[in-house]
C-alpha positions as CSV (number, residue, x, y, z in Angstrom):
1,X,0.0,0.0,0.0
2,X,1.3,3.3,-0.8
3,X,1.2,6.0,2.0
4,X,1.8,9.6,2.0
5,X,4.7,11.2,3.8
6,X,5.0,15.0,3.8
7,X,8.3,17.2,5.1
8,X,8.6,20.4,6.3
9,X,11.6,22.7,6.6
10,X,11.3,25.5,8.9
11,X,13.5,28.8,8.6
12,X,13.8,28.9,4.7
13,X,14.3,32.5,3.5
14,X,11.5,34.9,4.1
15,X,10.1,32.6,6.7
16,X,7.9,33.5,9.7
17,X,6.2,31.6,12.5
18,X,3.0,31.8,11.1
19,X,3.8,30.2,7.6
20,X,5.5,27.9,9.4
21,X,2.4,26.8,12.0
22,X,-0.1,27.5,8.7
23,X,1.7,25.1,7.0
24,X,1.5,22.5,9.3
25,X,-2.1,23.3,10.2
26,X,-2.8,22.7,6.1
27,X,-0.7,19.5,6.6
28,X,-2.8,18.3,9.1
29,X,-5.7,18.9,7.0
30,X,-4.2,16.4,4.1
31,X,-4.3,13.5,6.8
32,X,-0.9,12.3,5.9
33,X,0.6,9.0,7.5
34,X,3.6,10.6,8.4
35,X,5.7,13.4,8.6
36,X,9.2,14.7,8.6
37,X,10.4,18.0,10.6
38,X,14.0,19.4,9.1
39,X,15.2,22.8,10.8
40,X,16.8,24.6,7.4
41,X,20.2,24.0,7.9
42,X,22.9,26.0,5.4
43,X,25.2,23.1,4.0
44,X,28.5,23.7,2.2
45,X,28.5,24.1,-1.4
46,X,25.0,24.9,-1.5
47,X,23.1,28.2,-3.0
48,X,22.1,28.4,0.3
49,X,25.2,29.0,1.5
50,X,26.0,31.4,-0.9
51,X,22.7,33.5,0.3
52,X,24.2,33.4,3.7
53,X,27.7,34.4,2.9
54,X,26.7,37.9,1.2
55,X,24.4,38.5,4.3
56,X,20.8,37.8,3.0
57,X,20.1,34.9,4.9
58,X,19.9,34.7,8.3
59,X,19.5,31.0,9.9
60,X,17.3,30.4,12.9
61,X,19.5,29.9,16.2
62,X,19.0,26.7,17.9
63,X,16.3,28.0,20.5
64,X,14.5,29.3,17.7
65,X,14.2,26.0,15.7
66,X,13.6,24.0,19.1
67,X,10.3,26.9,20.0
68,X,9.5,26.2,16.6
69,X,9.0,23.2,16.4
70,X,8.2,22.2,19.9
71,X,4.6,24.2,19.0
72,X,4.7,22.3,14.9
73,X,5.3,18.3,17.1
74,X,2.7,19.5,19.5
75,X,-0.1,20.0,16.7
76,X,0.7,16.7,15.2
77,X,1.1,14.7,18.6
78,X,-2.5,16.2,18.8
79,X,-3.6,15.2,15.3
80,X,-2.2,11.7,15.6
81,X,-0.1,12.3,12.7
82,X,3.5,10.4,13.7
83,X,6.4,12.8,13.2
84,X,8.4,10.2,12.3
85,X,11.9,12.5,12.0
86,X,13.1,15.6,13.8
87,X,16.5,16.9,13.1
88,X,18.8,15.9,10.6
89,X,19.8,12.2,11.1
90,X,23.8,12.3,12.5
91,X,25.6,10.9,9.8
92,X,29.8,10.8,9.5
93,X,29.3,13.1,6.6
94,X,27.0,15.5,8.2
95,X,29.2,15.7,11.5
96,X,32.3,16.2,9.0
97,X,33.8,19.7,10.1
98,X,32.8,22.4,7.7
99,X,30.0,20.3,6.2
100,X,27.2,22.2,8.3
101,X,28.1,26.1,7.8
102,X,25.2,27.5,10.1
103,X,22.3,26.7,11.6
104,X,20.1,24.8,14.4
105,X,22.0,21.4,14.1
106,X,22.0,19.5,17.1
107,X,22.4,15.4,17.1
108,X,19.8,14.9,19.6
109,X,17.4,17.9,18.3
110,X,14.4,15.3,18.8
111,X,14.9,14.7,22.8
112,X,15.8,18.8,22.9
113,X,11.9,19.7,21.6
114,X,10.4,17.0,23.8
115,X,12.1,17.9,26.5
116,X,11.2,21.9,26.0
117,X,7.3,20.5,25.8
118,X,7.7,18.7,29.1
119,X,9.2,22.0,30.6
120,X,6.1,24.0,29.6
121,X,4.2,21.5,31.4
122,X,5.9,21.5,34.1
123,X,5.7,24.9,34.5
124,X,2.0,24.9,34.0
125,X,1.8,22.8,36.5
126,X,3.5,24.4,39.6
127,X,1.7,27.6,38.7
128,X,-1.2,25.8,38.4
129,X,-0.7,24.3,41.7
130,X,0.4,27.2,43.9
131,X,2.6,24.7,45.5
132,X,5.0,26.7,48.0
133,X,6.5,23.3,49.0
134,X,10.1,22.9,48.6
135,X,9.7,19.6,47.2
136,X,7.8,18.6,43.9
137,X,6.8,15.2,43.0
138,X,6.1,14.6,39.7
139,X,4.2,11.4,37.7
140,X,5.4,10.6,34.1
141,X,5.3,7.4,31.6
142,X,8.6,5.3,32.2
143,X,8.7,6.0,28.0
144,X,9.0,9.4,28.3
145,X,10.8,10.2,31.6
146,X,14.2,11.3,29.7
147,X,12.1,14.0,27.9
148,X,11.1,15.3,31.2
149,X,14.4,15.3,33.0
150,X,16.2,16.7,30.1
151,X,19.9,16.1,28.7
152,X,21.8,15.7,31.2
153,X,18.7,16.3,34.0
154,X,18.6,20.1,32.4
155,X,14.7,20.7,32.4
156,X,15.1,19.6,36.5
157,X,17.9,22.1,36.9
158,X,16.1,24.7,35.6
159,X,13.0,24.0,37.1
160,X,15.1,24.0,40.8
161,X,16.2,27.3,40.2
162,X,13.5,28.8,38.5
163,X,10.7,27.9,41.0
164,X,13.5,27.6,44.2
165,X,12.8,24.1,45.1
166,X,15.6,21.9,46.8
167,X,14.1,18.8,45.5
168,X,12.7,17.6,42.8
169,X,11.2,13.7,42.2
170,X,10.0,12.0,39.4
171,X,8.2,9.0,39.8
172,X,7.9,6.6,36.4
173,X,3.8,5.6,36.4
174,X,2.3,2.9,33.4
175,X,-0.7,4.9,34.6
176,X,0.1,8.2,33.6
177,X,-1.4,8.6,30.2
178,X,0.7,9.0,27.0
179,X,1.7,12.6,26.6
180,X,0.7,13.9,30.0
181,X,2.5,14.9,33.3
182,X,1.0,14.8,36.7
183,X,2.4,16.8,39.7
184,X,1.5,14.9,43.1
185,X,0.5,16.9,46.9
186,X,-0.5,15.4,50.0
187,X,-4.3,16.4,49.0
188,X,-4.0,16.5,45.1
189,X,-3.1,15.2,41.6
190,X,-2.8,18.0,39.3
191,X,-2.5,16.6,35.6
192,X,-1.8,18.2,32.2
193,X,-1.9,17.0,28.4
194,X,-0.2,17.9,25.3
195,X,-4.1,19.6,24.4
196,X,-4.8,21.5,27.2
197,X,-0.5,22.9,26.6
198,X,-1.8,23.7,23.2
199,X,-4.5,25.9,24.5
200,X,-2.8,27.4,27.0
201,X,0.6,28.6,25.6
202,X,1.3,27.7,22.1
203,X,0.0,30.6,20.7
204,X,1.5,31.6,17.1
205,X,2.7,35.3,17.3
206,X,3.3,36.8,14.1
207,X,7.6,37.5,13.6
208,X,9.5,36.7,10.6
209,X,12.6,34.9,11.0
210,X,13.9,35.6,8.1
211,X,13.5,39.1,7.6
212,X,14.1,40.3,3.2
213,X,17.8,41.7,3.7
C-alpha cells in the first residue's frame, strides 16, 4: 500500500512563524501517514550558503528551531499524525567539520523539543498548583521520563532554580497517560496533556525569522 509522507523545513528564506504553524495546520488537514520536521540547515556548497555568505540569509539559532518546532510536534502529537523524524539524522558526513556552515543542528534535536514540551508542562503545573512546597513530585510514563528530565537532568535544573525548590522527584507511572504529566501533593493530583498545553501557551505570534535583507 502506498502512504503519504510529507516534510517540512522551517527557517527557509522569508520565513515566519505563522507560515510555518499555517503550514503544518494545512498539513494536518491532508491526513498524511507521516511526517518529517528538518530545521533549514545551510550546507557547504549549497546556493544556500552562498545566500548566507553575502548576508541575505539569516538561519534560525537553535532555540529558535527548538520553539518552533516544539509548538509544529505539539499539533501533530494532537492530530495523531507520527512525526516520524526531527533533526537531521547524525551521519559521519554530516558531522564532518565544515559540512554544516550555520544553523540549528544539534544530534539529539528530537529529545531537545520534547524535552522543552515537558518543561512548559511543568511549568503549568507548579503555577497551576500554587505549591509553596520545597519539594515537587512529579508522575510521568517510564517512555517518556528522559524528555522530562532533560539532557543531562537540564529541564530539573532549571525548574530547581526557577521555581527555588531543593528537591525535585520523578516518579515513572504505566498509569500516567501518554503525553501527560502529573504533579503529586499530599491532597492533590494536578494533571496536564499535550491539548490543554496547546491551549494554554502555544499561541502563534506573528515574527518573521527571516527578515528580506
Amino acid at each position: 500500500d502506498l502512504e503519504l509522507g510529507l516534510q517540512i523545513m522551517p527557517g527557509l528564506p522569508e520565513d515566519t512563524s505563522d507560515l510555518i504553524i499555517n503550514t503544518v495546520d494545512k498539513i494536518i488537514k491532508m491526513r498524511p501517514d507521516f511526517v518529517r520536521i528538518y530545521p533549514t540547515l545551510v550546507i557547504k556548497d549549497t546556493p544556500l550558503e552562498e545566500l548566507y555568505l553575502r548576508g541575505g540569509f539569516l538561519p534560525m539559532t537553535l532555540d529558535e528551531a527548538v520553539n518552533i518546532c516544539k509548538k509544529a510536534l505539539l499539533r501533530f502529537k494532537i492530530a495523531d499524525i507520527p512525526v516520524i523524524r526531527l533533526g537531521l539524522q547524525s551521519t559521519p558526513e554530516l558531522e564532518r567539520q565544515g559540512t554544516i556552515i550555520a544553523g540549528p543542528y544539534h544530534p539529539s534535536f528530537r529529545h531537545l523539543v520534547e524535552s522543552a514540551i515537558f518543561f512548559e508542562m511543568a511549568e503549568m503545573l507548579i503555577e497551576k498548583s500554587l505549591l509553596y512546597d520545597e519539594r515537587l513530585v512529579f508522575r510521568v510514563r517510564p517512555e517518556e521520563y528522559s524528555y522530562f528530565c532533560g539532557q543531562k537532568n537540564g529541564n530539573i535544573a532549571k525548574l530547581k532554580e526557577r521555581y527555588k525548590k531543593k528537591d525535585i522527584k520523578v516518579i515513572q507511572e504505566i498509569s500516567v497517560k501518554k503525553g501527560s504529566l502529573e504533579l503529586i501533593t499530599d491532597s492533590s493530583t494536578f494533571c496536564i496533556d499535550h491539548e490543554e498545553l496547546n491551549r494554554s501557551r502555544f499561541t502563534v505570534h506573528s515574527s518573521q525569522l527571516n527578515p528580506k535583507p
